[in-house]
Residue, then its C-alpha position, 0 to 999 in steps of 0.5 A: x743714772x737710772x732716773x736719767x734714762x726713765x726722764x729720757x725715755x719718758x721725754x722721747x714718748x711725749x716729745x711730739x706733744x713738746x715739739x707740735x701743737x695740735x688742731x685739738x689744742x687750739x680749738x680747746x683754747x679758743x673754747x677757754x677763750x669763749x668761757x672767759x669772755x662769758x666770765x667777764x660779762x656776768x661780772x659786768x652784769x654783777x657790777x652793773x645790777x649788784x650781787x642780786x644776780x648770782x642769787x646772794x641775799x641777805x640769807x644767802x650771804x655766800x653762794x657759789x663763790x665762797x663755796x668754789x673758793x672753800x673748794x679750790x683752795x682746799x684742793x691746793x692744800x691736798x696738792x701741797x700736802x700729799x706732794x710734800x709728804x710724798x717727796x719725804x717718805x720716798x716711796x718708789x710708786x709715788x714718782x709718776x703722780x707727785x708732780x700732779x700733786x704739785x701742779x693741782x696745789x698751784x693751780x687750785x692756789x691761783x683759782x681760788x682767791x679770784x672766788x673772794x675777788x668776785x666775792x667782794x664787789x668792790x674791787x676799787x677799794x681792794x688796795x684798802x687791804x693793804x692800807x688799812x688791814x688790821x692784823x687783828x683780822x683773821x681775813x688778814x691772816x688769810x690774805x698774808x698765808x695765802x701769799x706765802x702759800x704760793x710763794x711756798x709751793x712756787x719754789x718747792x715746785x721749781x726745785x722738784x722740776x730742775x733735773x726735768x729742765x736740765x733734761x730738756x736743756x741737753x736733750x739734742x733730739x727735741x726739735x725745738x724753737x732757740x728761744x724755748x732752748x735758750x729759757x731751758x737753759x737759763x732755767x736749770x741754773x746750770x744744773x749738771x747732775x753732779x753729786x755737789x749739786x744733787x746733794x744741795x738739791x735734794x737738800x732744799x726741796x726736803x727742806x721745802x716739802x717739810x715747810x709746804x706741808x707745815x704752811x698747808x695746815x696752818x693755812x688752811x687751819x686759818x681758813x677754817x678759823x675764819x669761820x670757827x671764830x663766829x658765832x653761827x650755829x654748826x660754825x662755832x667749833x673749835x675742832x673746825x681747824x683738824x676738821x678742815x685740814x681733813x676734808x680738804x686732803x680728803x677731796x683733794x686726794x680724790x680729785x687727784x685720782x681724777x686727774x691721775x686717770x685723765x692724764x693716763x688715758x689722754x698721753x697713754x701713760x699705762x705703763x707708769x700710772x698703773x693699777x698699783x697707783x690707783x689702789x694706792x690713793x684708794x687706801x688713801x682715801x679710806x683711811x682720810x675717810x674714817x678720819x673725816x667720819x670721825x671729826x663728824x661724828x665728834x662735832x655733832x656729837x658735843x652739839x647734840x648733847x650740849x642741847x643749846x638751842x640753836x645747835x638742837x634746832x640745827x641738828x633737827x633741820x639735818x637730821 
């Protein structure tokens, strides 16, 4: 009863943002508009004069898109992960901030591999991965945990916001049009709160949390194999998966502290995303800080005093 008279409250404060679309919004989404459509150019101007033009060489073989590709997709695990573990420690301070954690994950999960889309150049030939991908390939393995990745975070997302959806289906004060009533009302699969039904539920998204979390680090692990498996110096590591299940929750968990102030001072959400919060992700941040120092410090460590040729030279051209 208490969590349904916070959601109401909640609901009755930002139902003007529900019910009305302000000046500022379109203006924001014609703006989106414009940055797409500058996308769209430098990618014909890419297929038309070839990678040149982002300033990839063959010394420079990734760029910025590899790079905004490592940093979306590790934001998305972060996303997954402290959502997940969130949901199942049942903190009472995490309700106002998890649901930002769920929506980073998919939304970074849809940014990212549009990165390796561009990346590749070719994309008449992208149905080739499907034809002829070997599963000996670690891009295969990324390409096939990645999928799950979404498909993962989709449904746990789906299930954490069923009682919002019910809410808004039986809230009778929001003034909106039938046909968004009418998709609340199919969403929430007839959702009533009932104890058979809350039990059920609570079931499955524990159930989903548990396995968000599970495919977040081997998804990510994956990735980081990807380049682990190469014989680049400073890239050859076996402790490249732990090292970037780390970094990854490390900038993801910062990004969301971003998120988190945005959202408080944009619809005045003073009064549930508090001081308390803010501290919180910060001890967060400090513990994943030294961890991160640590696997640092560990690989440099093994290299320097490996003294192989190529990793001396690397640690010199750093240090």
């Amino acid at each position: 009863m208490e969590n349904s008279y916070t959601r109401e409250k909640l609901l009755r404060e930002v139902a003007p943002h529900l019910e009305t679309t302000k000046p500022f919004y379109y203006i924001w989404i014609f703006l989106l508009i414009g940055i797409i459509a500058l996308g769209v150019y430098a990618f014909i101007a890419q297929v038309s004069y070839g990678h040149e033009v982002t300033g990839m060489r063959d010394n420079v073989v990734w760029g910025i898109y590899i790079v905004n590709f490592i940093f979306f997709m590790g934001m998305s695990y972060a996303g997954a992960i402290v959502s997940g573990a969130l949901h199942l420690f049942r903190t009472e301070w995490r309700k106002p901030i998890i649901r930002m954690a769920e929506y980073l994950a998919i939304i970074s999960l849809l940014i990212g591999p549009g990165y390796i889309l561009l990346c590749i150049g070719r994309l008449d030939k992208l149905h080739y991965l499907a034809i002829f991908g070997r599963i000996q390939s670690p891009i295969t393995w990324d390409v096939i945990a990645i999928s799950t990745d979404i498909f993962g975070c989709l449904i746990f997302l789906y299930l954490s916001m069923l009682r919002d959806i019910a809410t808004l289906r039986d809230f009778r004060e929001l003034k909106l049009p039938k046909w968004r009533k009418k998709l609340y009302s199919i969403l929430a699969l007839g959702y009533t709160g009932t104890p058979e039904q809350e039990k059920r539920l609570r079931s499955a998204t524990d159930i989903m949390a548990a396995m968000v979390i599970a495919i977040a680090v081997i998804v990510y692990s994956v990735l980081a194999w990807i380049f682990s498996v190469t014989l680049q110096p400073g890239w050859h590591s076996s402790i490249f998966g732990p090292y970037f299940v780390i970094a990854a929750v490390y900038s993801g968990v910062g990004v969301l502290v971003v998120v988190m102030w945005i959202f408080r001072k944009r619809f005045h959400l003073e009064e549930y995303i508090t001081k308390k919060h803010f501290v919180a992700m910060g001890v967060l941040m400090v513990v994943l800080a030294a961890l991160f120092g640590y696997f640092t410090f560990s690989d440099y460590l093994t290299k320097w005093y490996g003294s192989e040729k190529n990793d001396e030279n690397l640690i010199k051209i750093l240090f």
